[in-house]
C-alpha positions, 0 to 999 in steps of 0.5 A: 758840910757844902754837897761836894763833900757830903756826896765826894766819891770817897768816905769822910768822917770827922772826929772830936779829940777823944775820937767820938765821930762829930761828921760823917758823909753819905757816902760813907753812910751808904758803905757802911749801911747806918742811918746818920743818927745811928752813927753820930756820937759813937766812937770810931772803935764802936765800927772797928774790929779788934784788930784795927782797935789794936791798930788805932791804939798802937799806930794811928793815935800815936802818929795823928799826935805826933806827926798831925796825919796819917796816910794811906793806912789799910783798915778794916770797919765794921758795917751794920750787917756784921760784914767787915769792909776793907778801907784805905785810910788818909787821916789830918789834925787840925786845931779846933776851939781848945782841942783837936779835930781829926778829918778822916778820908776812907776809900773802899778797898774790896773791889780791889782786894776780890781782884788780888785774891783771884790772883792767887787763885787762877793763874789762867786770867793773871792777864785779864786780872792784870788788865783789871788790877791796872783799871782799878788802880787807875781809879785809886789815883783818880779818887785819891787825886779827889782826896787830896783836893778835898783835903787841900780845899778843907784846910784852905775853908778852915783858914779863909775869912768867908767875906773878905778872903783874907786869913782868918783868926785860927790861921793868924794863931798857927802862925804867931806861934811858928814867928815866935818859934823863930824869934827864939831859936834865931832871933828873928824879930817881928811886928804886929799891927792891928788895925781898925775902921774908924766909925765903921758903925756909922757906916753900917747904921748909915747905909746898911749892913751890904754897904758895911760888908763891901767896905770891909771887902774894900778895906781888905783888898786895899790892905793885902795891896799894900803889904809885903809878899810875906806878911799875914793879913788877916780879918781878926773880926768885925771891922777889925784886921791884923797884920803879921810882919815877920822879920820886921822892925819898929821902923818898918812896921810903922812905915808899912802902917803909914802906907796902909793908912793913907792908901785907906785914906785916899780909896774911893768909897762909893757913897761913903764920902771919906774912911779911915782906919786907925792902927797900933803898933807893936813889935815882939822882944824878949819880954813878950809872949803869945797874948802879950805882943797882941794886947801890946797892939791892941793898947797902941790901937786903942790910944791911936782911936782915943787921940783923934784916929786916923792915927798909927801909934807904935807900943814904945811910943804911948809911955 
């Protein structure tokens, strides 16, 4: 957790799938007056009344399965002293590993809730409540312009390869699922490349692991020039990158591996006197599958590395 989230003005938790709590930031900590490992591992129940118990189960895990988050939901926890402390609850699912996360942002209510109930008390300073009421509301749109930014820079951490700022693995998933989704429903055809550095050991071995980690940064910069607005690139790993073209055919997928080759080809590399990239080829029909149009390309790269490199070979084109 980087130190703008661990001390943001407004409470985190992260939870695993089954809702144990795997994160939580100091702020929150401070709220709810636990010690860090007196909270870690329980389950978010464990803090919650029975009312917002009944609540987690008829409410909000059907709407986080169903929807993938949950807005501006009033809660209640329990702190360390017995007192229950209201909150408004913003909640976001994300894939992790085979199951699920849930991130959890709470803002601390009761200043505001003090303020409705004098309200109702003293019509006398309705006024100067009012004016108070408005201050902390205020505040609210401030914190929850904080919440949506954090939320906006979570999301974006969880989907950015750190080193070349391309998307990374996860992300190129999520969205090979939504173009097969489209192949289906509309038959949107699309193609993959995948797409490797030739001899990228010698590169590191030669020259050391920050020579080998500006190429890759090089590589990528040089492969997001040449595609279109609305393909995916991707680190998928090492020396390794992806392309995801949607709404593209055989011919243009090769035609745009071409391209990405002799752009390669043709960079200056500092010390490094040539580079290379070798790039296979696959496109989607109704054949293949998730895992299938992967080991497709993966075969056209993996014959493109075996006659010579410095090659790109389309799936159709091996047999």
């Amino acid at each position: 957790m980087d130190e703008r989230l661990r001390n943001a003005p407004c409470s985190f938790l992260s939870l695993d799938h089954e809702g144990y709590i795997l994160e939580v930031n100091a702020t929150f900590l401070i709220d709810m007056g636990y010690e860090q490992t007196e909270i870690m591992g329980q389950h978010i129940e464990y803090i919650s009344p029975l009312a917002v118990k009944m609540m987690f189960h008829s409410y909000f895990y059907p709407n986080i399965t169903l929807y993938g988050h949950v807005k501006e939901l009033f809660i209640k926890l329990r702190k360390k002293n017995g007192d229950d402390i209201p909150f408004m609850l913003s909640a976001r699912r994300f894939p992790h590993e085979a199951n699920y996360r849930i991130d959890m942002v709470l803002l601390p209510m009761h200043k505001r809730m003090e303020y409705e109930t004098e309200l109702r008390k003293t019509k006398s300073l309705v006024e100067q409540t009012l004016v108070d009421l408005e201050k902390i509301n205020r505040e609210i749109q401030q914190k929850q312009e904080t919440l949506e930014m954090i939320n906006d820079e979570l999301v974006k951490v969880s989907n950015t390869d750190h080193l070349t700022g391309l998307t990374n693995r996860k992300y190129l998933h999520e969205c090979l699922k939504d173009v097969i989704l489209r192949f289906w429903e509309g038959g949107d055809v699309f193609s993959l490349l995948i797409i490797d550095i030739d001899h990228f050991k010698q590169v590191n071995d030669c020259f050391g692991h920050p020579m080998g980690d500006r190429v890759l940064v090089k590589v990528a910069d040089t492969l997001r020039a040449c595609a279109p607005e609305e393909a995916i690139v991707t680190r998928y790993g090492g020396e390794e990158f992806v392309v995801l073209l949607p709404a593209s055919l055989e011919e243009e997928a090769i035609a745009l591996a071409e391209r990405m080759k002799l752009a390669v080809a043709e960079t200056e590399w500092e010390v490094i006197k040539s580079l290379t990239i070798s790039i296979g080829v696959a496109t989607f029909t109704n054949r293949d599958d998730h895992s299938t149009i992967i080991e497709k390309a993966d075969q056209a790269l993996y014959f493109s590395k075996k006659n010579g490199r410095n090659r790109t070979t389309h799936f159709n084109h091996i047999f």
